[in-house]
Every structure is written in C-alpha cells, then in structure tokens.
DOVOSE-792239 format. One record per residue (C-alpha): residue in one letter; chain; x negated, y, z negated. Coordinates in steps of 0.1 Angstrom, whole numbers, padded with zeros to 4 digits. Example, Ala and Ser with C-alpha at 12.3 -4.5 7.8 and 13.67 -1.06 7.14 Angstrom:
<residu: A&chaine: A&x: -0123&y: -0045&z: -0078>
<residu: S&chaine: A&x: -0137&y: -0011&z: -0071>
//
This chain:
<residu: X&chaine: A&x: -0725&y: 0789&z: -0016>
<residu: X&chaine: A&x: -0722&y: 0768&z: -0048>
<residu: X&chaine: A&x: -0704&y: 0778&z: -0074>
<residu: X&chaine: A&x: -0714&y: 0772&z: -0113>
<residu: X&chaine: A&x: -0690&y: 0774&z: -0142>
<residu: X&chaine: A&x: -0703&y: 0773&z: -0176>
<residu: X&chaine: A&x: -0679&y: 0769&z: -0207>
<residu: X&chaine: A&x: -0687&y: 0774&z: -0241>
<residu: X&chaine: A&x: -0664&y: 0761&z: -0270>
<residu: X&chaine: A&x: -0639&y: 0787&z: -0280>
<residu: X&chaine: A&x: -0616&y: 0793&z: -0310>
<residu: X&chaine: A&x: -0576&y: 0807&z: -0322>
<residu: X&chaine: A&x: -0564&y: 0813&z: -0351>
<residu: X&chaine: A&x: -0523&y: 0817&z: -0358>
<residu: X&chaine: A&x: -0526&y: 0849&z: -0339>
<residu: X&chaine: A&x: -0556&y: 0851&z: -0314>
<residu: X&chaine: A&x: -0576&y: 0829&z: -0294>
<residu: X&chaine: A&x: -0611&y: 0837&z: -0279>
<residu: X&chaine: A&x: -0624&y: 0813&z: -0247>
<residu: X&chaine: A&x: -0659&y: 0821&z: -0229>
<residu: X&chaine: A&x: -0684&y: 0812&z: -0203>
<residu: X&chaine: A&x: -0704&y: 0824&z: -0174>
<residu: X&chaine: A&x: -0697&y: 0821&z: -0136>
<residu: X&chaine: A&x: -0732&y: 0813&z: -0113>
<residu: X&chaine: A&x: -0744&y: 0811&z: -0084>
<residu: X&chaine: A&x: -0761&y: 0774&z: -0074>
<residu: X&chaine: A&x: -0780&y: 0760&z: -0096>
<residu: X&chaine: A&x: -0764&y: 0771&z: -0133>
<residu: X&chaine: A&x: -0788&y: 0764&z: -0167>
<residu: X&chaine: A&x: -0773&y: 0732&z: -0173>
<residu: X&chaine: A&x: -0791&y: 0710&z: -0147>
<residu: X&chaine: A&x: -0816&y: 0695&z: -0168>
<residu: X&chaine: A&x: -0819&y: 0653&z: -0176>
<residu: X&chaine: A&x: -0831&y: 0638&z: -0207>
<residu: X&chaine: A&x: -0853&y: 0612&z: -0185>
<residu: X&chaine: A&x: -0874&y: 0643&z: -0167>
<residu: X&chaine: A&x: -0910&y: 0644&z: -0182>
<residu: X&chaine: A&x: -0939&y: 0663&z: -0184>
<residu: X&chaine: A&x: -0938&y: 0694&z: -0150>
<residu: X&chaine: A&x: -0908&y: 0681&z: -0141>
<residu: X&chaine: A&x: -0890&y: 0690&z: -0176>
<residu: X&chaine: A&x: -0912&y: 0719&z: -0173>
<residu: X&chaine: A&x: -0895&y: 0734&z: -0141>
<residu: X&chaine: A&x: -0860&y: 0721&z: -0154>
<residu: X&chaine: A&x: -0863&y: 0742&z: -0182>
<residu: X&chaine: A&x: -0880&y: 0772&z: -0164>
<residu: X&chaine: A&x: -0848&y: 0770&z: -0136>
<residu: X&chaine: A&x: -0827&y: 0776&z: -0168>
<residu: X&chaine: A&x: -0842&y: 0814&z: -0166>
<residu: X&chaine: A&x: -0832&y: 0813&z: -0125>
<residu: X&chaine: A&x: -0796&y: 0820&z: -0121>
<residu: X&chaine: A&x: -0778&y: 0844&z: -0102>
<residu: X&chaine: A&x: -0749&y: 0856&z: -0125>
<residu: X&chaine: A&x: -0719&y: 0863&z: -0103>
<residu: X&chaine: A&x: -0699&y: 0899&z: -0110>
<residu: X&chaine: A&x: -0661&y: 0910&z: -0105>
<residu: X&chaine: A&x: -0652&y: 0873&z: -0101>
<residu: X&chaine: A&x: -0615&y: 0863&z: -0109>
<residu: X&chaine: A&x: -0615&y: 0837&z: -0133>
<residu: X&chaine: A&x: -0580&y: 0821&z: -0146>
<residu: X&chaine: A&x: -0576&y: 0806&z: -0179>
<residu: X&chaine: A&x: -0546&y: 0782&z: -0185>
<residu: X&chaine: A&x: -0537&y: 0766&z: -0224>
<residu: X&chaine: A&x: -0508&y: 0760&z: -0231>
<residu: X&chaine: A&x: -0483&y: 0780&z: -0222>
<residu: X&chaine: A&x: -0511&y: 0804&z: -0209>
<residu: X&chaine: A&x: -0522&y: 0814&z: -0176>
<residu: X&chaine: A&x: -0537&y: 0847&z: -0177>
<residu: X&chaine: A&x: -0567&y: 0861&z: -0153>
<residu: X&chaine: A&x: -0597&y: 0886&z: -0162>
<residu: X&chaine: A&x: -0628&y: 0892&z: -0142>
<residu: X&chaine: A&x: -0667&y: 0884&z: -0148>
<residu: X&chaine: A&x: -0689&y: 0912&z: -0162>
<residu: X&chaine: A&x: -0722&y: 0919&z: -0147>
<residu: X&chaine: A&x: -0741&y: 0892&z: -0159>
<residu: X&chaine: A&x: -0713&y: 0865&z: -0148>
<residu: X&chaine: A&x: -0698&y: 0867&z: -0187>
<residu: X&chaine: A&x: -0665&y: 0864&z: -0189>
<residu: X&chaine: A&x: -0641&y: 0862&z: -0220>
<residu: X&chaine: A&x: -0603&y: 0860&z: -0230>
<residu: X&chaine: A&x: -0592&y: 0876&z: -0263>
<residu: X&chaine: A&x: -0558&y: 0870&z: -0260>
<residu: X&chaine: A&x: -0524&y: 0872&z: -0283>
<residu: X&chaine: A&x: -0517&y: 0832&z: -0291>
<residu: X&chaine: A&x: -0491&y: 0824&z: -0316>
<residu: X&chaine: A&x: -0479&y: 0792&z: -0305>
<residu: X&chaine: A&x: -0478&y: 0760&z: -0330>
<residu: X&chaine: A&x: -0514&y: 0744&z: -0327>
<residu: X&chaine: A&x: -0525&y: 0712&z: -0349>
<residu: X&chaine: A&x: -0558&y: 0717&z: -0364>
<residu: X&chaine: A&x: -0589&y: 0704&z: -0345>
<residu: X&chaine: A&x: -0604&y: 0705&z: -0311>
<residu: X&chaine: A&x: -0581&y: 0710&z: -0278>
<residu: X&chaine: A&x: -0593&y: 0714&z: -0244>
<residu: X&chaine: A&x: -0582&y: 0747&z: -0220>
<residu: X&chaine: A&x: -0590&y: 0746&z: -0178>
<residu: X&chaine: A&x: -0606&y: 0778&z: -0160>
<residu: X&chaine: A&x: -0604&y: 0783&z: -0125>
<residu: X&chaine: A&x: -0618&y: 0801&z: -0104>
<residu: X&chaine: A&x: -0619&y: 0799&z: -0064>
<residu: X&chaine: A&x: -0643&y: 0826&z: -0045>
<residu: X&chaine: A&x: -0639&y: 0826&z: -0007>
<residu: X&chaine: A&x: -0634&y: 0790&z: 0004>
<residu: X&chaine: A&x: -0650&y: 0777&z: -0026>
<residu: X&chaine: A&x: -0631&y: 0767&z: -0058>
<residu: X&chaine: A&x: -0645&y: 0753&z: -0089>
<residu: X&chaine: A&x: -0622&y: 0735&z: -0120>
<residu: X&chaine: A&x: -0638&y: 0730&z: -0157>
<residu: X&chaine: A&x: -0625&y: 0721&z: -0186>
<residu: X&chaine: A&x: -0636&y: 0729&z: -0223>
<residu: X&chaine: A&x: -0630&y: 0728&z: -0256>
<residu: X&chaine: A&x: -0614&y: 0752&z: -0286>
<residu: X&chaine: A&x: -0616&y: 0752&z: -0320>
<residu: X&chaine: A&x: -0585&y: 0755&z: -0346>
<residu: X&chaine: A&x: -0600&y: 0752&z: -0383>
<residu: X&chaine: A&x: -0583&y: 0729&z: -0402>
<residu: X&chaine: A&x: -0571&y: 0741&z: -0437>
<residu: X&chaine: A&x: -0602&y: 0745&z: -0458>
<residu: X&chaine: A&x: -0622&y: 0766&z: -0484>
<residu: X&chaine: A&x: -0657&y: 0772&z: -0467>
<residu: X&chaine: A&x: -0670&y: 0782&z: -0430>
<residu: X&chaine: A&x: -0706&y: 0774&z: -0424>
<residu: X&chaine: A&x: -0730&y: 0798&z: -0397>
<residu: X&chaine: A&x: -0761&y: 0785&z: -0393>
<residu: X&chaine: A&x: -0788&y: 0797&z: -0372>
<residu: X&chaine: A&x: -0805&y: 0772&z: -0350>
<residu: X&chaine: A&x: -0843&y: 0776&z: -0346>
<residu: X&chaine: A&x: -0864&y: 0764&z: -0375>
<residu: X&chaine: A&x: -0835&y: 0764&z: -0394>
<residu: X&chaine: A&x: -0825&y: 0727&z: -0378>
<residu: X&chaine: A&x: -0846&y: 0725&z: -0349>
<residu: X&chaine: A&x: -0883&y: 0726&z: -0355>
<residu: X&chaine: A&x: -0892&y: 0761&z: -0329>
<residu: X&chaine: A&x: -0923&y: 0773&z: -0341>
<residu: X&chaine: A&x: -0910&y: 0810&z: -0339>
<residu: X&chaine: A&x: -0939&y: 0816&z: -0357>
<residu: X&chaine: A&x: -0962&y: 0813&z: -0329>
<residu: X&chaine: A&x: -0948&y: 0824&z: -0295>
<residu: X&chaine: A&x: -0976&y: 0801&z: -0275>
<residu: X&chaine: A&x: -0967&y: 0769&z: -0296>
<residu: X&chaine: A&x: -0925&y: 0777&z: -0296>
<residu: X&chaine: A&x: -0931&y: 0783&z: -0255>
<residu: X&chaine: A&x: -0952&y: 0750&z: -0250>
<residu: X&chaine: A&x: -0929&y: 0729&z: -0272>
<residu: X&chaine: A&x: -0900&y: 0741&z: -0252>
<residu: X&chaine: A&x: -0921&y: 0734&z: -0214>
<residu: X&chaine: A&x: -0937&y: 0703&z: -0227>
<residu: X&chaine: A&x: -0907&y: 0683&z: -0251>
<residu: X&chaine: A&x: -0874&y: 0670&z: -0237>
<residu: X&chaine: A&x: -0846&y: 0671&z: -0258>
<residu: X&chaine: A&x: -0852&y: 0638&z: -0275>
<residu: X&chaine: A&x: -0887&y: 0646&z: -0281>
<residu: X&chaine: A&x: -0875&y: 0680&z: -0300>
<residu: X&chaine: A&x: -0878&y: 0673&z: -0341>
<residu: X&chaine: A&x: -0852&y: 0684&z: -0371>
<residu: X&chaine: A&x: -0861&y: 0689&z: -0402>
<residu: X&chaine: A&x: -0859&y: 0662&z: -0426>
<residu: X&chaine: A&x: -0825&y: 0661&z: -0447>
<residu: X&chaine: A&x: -0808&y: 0683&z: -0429>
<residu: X&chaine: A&x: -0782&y: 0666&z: -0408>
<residu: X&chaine: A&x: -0772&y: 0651&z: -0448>
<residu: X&chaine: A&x: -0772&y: 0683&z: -0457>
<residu: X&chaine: A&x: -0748&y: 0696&z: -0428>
<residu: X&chaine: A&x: -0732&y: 0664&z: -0431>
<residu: X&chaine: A&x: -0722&y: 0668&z: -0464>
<residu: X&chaine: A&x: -0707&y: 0703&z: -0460>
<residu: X&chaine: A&x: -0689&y: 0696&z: -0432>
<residu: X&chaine: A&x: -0669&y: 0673&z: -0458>
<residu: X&chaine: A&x: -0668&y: 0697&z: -0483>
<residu: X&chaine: A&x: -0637&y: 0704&z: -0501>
<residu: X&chaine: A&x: -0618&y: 0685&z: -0480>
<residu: X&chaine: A&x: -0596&y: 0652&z: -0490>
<residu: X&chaine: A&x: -0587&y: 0638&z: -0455>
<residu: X&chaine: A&x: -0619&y: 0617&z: -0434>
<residu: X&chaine: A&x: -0608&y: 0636&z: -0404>
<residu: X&chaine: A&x: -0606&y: 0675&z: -0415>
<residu: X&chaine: A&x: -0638&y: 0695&z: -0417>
<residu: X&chaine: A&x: -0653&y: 0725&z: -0425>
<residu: X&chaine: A&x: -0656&y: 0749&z: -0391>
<residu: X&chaine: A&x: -0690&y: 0750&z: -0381>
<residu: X&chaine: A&x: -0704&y: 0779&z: -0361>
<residu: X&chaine: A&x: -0742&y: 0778&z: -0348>
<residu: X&chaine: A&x: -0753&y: 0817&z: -0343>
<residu: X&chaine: A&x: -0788&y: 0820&z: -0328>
<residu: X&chaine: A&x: -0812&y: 0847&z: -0311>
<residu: X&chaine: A&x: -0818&y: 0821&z: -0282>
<residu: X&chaine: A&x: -0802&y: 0831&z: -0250>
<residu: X&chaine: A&x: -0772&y: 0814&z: -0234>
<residu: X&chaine: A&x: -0792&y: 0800&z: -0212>
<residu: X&chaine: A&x: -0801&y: 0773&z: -0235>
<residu: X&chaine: A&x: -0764&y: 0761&z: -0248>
<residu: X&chaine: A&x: -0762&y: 0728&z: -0233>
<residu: X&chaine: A&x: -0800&y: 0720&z: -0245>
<residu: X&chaine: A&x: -0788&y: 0734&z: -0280>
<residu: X&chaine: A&x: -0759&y: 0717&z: -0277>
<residu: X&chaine: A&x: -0772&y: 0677&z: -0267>
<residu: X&chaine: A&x: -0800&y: 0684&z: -0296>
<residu: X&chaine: A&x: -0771&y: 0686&z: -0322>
<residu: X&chaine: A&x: -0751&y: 0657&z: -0305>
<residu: X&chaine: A&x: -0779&y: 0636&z: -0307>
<residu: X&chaine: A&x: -0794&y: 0641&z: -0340>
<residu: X&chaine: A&x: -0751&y: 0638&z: -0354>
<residu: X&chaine: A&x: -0749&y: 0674&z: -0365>
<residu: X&chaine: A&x: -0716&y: 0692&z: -0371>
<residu: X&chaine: A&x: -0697&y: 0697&z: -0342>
<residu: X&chaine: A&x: -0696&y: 0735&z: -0334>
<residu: X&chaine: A&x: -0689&y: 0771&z: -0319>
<residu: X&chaine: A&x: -0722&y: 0778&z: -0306>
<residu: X&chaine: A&x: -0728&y: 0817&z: -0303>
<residu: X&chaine: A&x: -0765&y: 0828&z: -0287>
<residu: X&chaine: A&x: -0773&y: 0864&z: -0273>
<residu: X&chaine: A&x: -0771&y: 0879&z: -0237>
<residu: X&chaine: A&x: -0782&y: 0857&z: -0209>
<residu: X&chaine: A&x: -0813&y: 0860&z: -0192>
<residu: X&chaine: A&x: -0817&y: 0862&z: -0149>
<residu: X&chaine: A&x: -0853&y: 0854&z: -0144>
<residu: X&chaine: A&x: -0886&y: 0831&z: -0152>
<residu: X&chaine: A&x: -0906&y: 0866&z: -0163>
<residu: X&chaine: A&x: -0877&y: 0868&z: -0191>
<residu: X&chaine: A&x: -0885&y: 0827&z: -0206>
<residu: X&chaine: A&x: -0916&y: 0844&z: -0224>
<residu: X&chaine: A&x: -0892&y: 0864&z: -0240>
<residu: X&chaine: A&x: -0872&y: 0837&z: -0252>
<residu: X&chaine: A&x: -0856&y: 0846&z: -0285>
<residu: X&chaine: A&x: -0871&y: 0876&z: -0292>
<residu: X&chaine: A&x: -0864&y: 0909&z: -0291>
<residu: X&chaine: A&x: -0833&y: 0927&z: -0315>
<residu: X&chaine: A&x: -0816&y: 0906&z: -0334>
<residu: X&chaine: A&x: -0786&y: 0929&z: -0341>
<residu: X&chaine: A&x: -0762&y: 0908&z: -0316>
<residu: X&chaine: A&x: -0766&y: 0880&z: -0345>
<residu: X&chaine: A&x: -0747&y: 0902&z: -0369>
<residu: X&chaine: A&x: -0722&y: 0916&z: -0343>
<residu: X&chaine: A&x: -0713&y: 0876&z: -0337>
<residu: X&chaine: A&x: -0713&y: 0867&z: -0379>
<residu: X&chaine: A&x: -0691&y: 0900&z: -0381>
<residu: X&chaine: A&x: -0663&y: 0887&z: -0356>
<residu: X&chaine: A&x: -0666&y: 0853&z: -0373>
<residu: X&chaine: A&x: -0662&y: 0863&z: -0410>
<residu: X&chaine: A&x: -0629&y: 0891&z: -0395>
<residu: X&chaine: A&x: -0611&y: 0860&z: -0373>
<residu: X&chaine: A&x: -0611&y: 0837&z: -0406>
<residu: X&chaine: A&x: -0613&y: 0863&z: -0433>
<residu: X&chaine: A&x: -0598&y: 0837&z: -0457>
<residu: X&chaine: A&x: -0626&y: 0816&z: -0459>
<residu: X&chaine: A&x: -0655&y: 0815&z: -0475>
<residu: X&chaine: A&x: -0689&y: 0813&z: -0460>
<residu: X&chaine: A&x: -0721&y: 0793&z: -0464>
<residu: X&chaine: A&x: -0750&y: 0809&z: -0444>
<residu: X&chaine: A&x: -0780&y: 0791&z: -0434>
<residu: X&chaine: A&x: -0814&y: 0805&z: -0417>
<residu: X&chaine: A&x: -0849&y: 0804&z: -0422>
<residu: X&chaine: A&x: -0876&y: 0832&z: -0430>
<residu: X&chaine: A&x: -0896&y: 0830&z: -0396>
<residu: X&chaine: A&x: -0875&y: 0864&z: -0385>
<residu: X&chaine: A&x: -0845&y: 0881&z: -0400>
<residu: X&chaine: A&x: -0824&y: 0863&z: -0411>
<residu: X&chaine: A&x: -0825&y: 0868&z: -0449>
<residu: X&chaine: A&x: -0822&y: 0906&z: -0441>
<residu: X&chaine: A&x: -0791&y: 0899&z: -0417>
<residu: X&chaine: A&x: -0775&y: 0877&z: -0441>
<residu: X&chaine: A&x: -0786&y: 0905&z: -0471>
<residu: X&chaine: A&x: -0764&y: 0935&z: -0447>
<residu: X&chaine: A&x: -0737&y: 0908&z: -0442>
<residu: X&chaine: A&x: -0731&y: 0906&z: -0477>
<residu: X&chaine: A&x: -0727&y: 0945&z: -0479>
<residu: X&chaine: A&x: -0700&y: 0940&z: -0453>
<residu: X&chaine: A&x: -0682&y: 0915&z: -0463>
<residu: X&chaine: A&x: -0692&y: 0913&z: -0507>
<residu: X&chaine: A&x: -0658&y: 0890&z: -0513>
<residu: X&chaine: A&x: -0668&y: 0865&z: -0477>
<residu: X&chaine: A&x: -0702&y: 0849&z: -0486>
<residu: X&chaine: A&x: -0707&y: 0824&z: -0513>
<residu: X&chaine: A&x: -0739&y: 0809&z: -0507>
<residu: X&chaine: A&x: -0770&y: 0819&z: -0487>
<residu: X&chaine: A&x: -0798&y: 0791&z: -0477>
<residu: X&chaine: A&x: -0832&y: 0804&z: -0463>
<residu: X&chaine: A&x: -0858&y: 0780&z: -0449>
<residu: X&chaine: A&x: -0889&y: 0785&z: -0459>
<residu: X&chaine: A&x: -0915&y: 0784&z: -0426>
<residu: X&chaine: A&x: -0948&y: 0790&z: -0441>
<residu: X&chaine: A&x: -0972&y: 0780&z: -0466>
<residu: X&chaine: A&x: -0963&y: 0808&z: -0492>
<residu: X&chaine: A&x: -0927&y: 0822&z: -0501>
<residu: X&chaine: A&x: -0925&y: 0858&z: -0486>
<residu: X&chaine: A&x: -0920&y: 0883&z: -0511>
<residu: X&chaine: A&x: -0898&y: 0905&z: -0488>
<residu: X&chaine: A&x: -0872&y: 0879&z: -0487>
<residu: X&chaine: A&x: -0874&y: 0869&z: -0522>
<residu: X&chaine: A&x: -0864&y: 0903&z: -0529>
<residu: X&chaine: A&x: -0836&y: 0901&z: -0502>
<residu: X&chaine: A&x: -0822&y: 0870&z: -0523>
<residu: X&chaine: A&x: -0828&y: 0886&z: -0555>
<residu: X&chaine: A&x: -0804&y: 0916&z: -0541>
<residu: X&chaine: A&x: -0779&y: 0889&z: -0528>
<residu: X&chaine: A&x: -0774&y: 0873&z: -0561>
<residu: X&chaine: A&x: -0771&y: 0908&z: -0575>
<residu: X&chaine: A&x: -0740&y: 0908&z: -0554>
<residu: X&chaine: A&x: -0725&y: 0878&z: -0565>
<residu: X&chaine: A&x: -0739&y: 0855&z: -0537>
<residu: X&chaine: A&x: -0755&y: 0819&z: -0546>
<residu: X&chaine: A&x: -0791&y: 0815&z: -0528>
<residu: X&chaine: A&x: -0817&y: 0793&z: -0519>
<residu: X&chaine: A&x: -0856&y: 0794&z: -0511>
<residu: X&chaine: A&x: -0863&y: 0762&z: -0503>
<residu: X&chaine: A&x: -0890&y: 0744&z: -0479>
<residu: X&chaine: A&x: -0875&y: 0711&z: -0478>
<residu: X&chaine: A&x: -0840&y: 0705&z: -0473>
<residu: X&chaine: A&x: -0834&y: 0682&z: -0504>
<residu: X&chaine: A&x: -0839&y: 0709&z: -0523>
<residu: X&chaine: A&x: -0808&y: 0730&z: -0506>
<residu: X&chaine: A&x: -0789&y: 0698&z: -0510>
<residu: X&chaine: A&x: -0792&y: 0699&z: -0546>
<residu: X&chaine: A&x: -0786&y: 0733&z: -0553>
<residu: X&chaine: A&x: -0752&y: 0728&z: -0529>
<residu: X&chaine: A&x: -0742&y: 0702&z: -0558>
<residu: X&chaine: A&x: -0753&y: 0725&z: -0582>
<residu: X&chaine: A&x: -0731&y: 0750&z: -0575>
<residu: X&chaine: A&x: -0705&y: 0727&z: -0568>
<residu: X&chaine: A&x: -0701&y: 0736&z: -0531>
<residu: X&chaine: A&x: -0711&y: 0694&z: -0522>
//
C-alpha cells in the first residue's frame, strides 16, 4: 500500500495556529501534468474524484517547538488547532507531518501563513470570479474542466492587476502584503489544480479553503454544487482568527455569493469594507443589486461590475488602491 499526504497552506496568529490536509490511499488528486492532453487530461482529472480517504490514521505535526499528534477523520481530513504563542516573523514558514502506517511512512512538508502588519484581508472566491468556470452551464463548466489543462484554463481580463494591486495595498515595505485567502465551493480535490492556475497566471499567494472532499467519479458531475453554507462557515473562522483587519470580498453572481457576502455583513457589520461581485451574464440581476443596495445600507463599499477595470477603479475610488 501507497500512502498519499496532501498539505494545504495553514495559518497562526500570536495565539493559534491552524495546519490541514488529507491522508490517501495510492493514487492522491494531485497526480495530474500540465503536458497530458485531450483523454489523457480527461482521466487525470476524473482520477482526482478516485481516492480512497484513509480513517483513524496518526498523523504528527512538528513546527517549531511543536510535535503534537491527532488522527484522520473519516474522509482522511485531518487538522491541528493548536495554542502557538511563540515569536514568529511575518510571512510564510514551512511545518513537516508525518505519518507512518504499518511499514509504510510518508514525510511532507508545507507551508503557513503569519499576516504581516496590515489594514485589509482579501477572500475571494475562485470560479468565475478569477477563473473563467462557466458555473452557469453545468455541461460547459464539466467539459472545460475534462477538455482544458491548466494552461489552457482563462482569467478574466484585469484581474491579476486588480489582485495585484490589493495585495500592495496599504503597505510601505515591497515585501509585506495583504493576506490573501481563496474560499470556493469546489472540492478539495481540486487544490493543487486551483492552486498551479494562480501560480501561473501571478495571483496572490494564498490560503486556499474549498468544501468536503469527494471519493468517487459519480460525484465529478457534482462538482461545485450543492450547499454553499461551508463557504460562510470558512469566511466566519477567517474574519474571527484576524478580527482586526478589514476585509475586501470578492465573488461573482453566477451563485451565492452576493447573498453570502450580504449575511456576512450582518455578522461581522464593523469587518467588511468593500464587497466586489462579478457580473456573469448579459443583464445585471436584480436580486443581487438589491443584496448590494442592503450592503451599502450597512456601511459596506460595493461593486457590480462586468469587467475588472471597472472594480479597479472603484478600489481607487474609495481609496482602498
């Protein structure tokens, strides 16, 4: 047996620090090359949806000073929320996990994320917010995602600029940043995908947070839909583990992610400072230009906008770039 350890990018803050991955069996969802073309990319993207989670697996974290042990859930998901108040420098550090099951063993390192001193946060969602989905259409989103490679996938135009530039914002040293954090309805199975597409096209560096991962090919056609409610639960733990900062959120109106933003606001009225919703179709929905209208009521900055120069201009506007 093969073991497979996936590990996301985690975060701390002067009191807490949060690490998290997944523990497979074989052939784990990150097996896929940029060179593999037309069924070939087809079946590398289909094995993505043909794992075999492993349960009540020790795992061992070490950072630092830390070496603590938990155990995998059901679905191979495994995280450490643990008490950290050590002196850490702002930026990105690496932590090991271990974990050794019969006579195998398997060693991985990752990353973590301590924010440097700044005045915003950014959450962004991913599809057809930065990456061109189609979540529209299920047919087209599920044949651009069996027939496109990663550097085939589009992004809209403007919007690395725009990310670019509020990554800087605020901020009077070239190497602090704004933290990033990329929440999406797409399933952990697609992290290293999602992550390469924003490597490549120079986006923000980020904590990528997606929803529940999925064990088989039936559940691909399922990709990304479903409840969405896992999207606030993830914006929730973000806005409480940096409550000092103030957030930019971006989405697009192809789901719900002006109404999530909209009930985020009634959580958190003093957190949000500006709210950007892509527009995906020919007309402005009026169901989300009333959500906006009741943002602003609350105090929050918003924008409609169909191109992305647009929502760079209104981030100068409003003095946030």
């Amino acid at each position: 047996m093969k073991l497979d350890l996936k590990l996301y990018r985690g975060y701390v803050n002067d009191q807490e620090l949060k690490v998290f991955g997944h523990l497979f069996e074989s052939w784990a969802p990150d097996k896929y090359k940029l060179d593999r073309r037309g069924i070939k990319h087809a079946f590398s993207i289909l094995h993505m949806f043909r794992i075999k989670p492993l349960e009540n697996v020790e795992i061992r974290l070490k950072f630092k000073n830390l070496n603590i042990t938990t155990k995998t859930q059901d679905d191979g998901f495994f995280q450490f929320t643990l008490p950290f108040t050590e002196n850490l420098e702002s930026g990105w550090h690496e932590y090991t996990v271990i974990c050794e099951l019969h006579e195998f063993g398997i060693i991985e390192k990752g990353e973590l994320l301590k924010p440097y001193k700044s005045k915003f946060g950014i959450i962004s969602d991913i599809d057809d917010t930065f990456l061109i989905s189609h979540s529209n259409s299920v047919f087209k989103k599920l044949y651009v995602m069996l027939s496109k490679n990663i550097n085939k996938r589009k992004i809209f135009d403007d919007v690395v600029r725009h990310y670019q530039a509020l990554s800087i914002a605020g901020q009077d040293s070239k190497e602090a940043s704004n933290s990033f954090f990329y929440v999406s309805s797409s399933e952990w199975n697609l992290y290293e995908f999602i992550e390469e597409f924003a490597r490549i096209h120079e986006l923000p560096k980020a904590v990528i947070k997606l929803k529940k991962i999925k064990t088989g090919i039936r559940d691909f056609f399922s990709s990304g839909r479903g409840s969405h409610d896992h999207k606030f639960d993830k914006i929730s733990d973000i806005i409480s583990f940096y409550p000092k900062l103030q957030y930019v959120l971006l989405g697009d109106d192809s789901q719900h992610d002006p109404f999530l933003y909209e009930k985020v606001i009634k959580m958190y009225p003093k957190s949000i400072g500006a709210v950007y919703i892509r527009q995906t179709t020919r007309k402005k929905k009026e169901e989300v230009k009333i959500a906006l209208r009741n943002m602003q009521d609350m105090g929050v900055e918003t924008c409609y906008f169909q191109n992305s120069d647009k929502a760079i201009a209104h981030s100068k506007e409003v003095e946030i770039i």
